[in-house]
Backbone as a ProteinNet text record, in pm:
[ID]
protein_1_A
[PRIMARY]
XXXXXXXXXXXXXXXXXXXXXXXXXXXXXXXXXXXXXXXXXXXXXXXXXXXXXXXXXXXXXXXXXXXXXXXXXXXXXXXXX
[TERTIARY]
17501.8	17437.8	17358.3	17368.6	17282.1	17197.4	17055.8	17007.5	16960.4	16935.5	16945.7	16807.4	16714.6	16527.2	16569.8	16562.1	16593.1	16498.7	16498.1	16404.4	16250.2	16300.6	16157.2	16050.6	16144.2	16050.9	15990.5	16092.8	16006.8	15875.2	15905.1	15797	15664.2	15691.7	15577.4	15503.6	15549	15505.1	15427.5	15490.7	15469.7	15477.9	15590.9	15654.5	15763.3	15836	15966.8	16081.2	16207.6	16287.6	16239.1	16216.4	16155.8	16038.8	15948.8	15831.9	15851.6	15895.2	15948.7	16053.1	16093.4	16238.1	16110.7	16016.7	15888.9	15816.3	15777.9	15692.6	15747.2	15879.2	15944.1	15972.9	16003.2	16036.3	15904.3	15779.5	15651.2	15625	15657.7	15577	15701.3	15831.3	15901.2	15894	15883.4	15794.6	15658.5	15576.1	15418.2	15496.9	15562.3	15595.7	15669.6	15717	15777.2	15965.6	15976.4	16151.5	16239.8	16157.1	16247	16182.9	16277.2	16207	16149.3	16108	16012.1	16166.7	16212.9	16395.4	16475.3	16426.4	16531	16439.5	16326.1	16219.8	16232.1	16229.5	16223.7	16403	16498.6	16602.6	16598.3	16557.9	16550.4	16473.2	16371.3	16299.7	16360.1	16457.1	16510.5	16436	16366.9	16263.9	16289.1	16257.2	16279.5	16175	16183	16105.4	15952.3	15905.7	15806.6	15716.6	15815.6	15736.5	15711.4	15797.9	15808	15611.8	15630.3	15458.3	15376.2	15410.3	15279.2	15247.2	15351.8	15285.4	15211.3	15321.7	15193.6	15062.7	15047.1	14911.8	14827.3	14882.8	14821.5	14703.5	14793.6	14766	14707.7	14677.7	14613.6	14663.3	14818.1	14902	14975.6	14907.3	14989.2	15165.9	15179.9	15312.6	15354.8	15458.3	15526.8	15625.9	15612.6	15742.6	15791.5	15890.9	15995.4	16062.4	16168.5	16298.3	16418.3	16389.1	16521.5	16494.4	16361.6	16302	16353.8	16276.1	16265.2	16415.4	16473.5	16657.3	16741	16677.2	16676.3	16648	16535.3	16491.3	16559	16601.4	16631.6	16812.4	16863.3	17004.1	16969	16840.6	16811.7	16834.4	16729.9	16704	16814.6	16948.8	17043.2	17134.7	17149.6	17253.3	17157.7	17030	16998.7	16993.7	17080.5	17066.3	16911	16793	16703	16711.5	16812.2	16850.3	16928.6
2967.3	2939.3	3062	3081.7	3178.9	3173.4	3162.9	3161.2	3295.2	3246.9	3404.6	3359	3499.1	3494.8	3554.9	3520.5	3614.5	3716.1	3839.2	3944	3922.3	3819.1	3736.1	3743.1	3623.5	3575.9	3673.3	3764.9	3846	3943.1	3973	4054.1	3957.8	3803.9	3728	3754.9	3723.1	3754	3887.2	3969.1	4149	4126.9	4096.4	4097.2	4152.4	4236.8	4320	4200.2	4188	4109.6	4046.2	4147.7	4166.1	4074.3	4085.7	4050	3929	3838.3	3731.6	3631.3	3715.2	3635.4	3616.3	3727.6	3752.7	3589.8	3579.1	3481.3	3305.2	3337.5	3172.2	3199.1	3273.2	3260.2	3196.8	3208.8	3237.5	3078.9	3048.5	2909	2807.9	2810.4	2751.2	2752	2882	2873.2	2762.9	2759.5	2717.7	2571.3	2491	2366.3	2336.8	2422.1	2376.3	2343.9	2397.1	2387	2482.6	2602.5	2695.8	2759.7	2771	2848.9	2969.7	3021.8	3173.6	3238.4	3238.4	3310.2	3328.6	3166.9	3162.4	3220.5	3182.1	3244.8	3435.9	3498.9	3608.7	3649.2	3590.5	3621.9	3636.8	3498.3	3493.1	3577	3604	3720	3882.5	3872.6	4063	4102.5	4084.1	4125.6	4091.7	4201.2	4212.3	4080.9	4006.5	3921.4	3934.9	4033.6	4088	4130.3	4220.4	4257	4108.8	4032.2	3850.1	3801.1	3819.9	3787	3844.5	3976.4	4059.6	4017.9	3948.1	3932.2	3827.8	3698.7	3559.2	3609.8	3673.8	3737.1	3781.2	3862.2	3947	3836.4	3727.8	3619.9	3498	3540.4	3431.4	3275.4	3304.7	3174.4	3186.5	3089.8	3034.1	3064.4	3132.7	3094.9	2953.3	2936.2	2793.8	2837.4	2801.9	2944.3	2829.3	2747.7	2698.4	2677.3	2544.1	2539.9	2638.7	2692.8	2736.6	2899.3	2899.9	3036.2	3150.8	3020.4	3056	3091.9	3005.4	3062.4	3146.5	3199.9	3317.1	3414.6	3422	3583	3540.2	3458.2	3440.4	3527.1	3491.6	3537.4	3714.5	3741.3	3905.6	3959.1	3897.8	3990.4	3955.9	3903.4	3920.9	4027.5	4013.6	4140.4	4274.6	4240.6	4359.1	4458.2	4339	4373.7	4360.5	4311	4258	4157.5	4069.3	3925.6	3940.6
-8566.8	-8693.6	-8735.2	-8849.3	-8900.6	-9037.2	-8984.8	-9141	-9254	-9319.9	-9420.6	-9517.5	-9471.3	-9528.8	-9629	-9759.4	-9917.4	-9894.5	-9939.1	-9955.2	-9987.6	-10096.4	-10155.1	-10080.5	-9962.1	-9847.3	-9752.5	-9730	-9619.2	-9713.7	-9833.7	-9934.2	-9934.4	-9925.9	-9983.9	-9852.3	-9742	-9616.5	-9572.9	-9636.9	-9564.2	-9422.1	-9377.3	-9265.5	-9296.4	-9171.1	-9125.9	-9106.3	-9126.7	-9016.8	-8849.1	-8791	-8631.5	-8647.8	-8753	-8767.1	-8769.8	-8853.3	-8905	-8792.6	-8695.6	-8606	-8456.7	-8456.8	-8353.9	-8381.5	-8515.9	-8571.4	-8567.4	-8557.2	-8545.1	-8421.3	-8326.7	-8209.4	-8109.8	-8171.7	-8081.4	-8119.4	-8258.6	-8324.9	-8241.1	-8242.9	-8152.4	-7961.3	-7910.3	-7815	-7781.1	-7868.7	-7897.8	-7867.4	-7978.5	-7971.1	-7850.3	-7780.1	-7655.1	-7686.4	-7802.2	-7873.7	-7773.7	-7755.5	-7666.4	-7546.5	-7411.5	-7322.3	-7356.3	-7246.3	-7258.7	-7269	-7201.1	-7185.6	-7356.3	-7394	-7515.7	-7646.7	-7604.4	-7758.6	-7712.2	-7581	-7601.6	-7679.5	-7656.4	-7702.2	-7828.2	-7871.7	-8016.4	-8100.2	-7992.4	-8086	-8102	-7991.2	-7979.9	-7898.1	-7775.1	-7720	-7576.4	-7467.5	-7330.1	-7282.8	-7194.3	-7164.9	-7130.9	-7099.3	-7048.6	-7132	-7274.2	-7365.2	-7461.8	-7452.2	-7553.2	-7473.1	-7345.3	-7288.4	-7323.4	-7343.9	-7367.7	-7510.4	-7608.5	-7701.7	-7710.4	-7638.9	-7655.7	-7590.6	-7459.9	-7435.4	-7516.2	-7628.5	-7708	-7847.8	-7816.4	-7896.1	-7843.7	-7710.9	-7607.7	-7611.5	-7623.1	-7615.6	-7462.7	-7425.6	-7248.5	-7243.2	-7142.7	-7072.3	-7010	-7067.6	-7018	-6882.4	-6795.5	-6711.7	-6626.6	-6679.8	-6663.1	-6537.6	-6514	-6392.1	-6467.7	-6571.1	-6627.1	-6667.9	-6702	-6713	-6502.8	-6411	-6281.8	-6237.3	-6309.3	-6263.4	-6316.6	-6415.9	-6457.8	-6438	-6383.7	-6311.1	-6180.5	-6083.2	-5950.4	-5980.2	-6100.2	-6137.9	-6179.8	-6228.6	-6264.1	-6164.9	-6122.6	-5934.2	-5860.3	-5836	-5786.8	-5844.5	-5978.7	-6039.2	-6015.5	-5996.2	-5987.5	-5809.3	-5733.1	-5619.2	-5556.8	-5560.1	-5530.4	-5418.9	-5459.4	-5363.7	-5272.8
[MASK]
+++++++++++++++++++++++++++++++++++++++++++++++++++++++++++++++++++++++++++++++++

């Protein structure tokens, strides 16, 4: 699925694209709609830097059975495991 922000919207905002995909990814995060895994995806953003922002914003990590099997699958491709 893909939705499409008219120019409008991102001008009324003074938000970037990034800015805007950052901003629903974090408010869906917040509600508990998407993991830490799937909101950093959604945002375009390495997982680490997706924390540093809720940090930045003093919004809690949720860190997941699905988040945890995810890094357990990193650290194997990464030869770690």
């Amino acid at each position: 699925m893909s939705i499409i922000v008219p120019d409008e919207i991102l001008a009324a905002t003074r938000m970037t694209e990034t800015e805007m995909r950052q901003e629903i990814a974090i408010m869906l995060f917040q509600r508990e709609k998407l993991t830490l895994a799937q909101a950093s995806r959604f945002a375009g953003m390495h997982r680490v830097a997706f924390q540093h922002l809720l940090a930045s914003r003093h919004i809690p990590v949720h860190y997941g059975v699905e988040d945890f099997e995810q890094d357990i699958q990193n650290l194997r491709e990464m030869g770690r495991l």
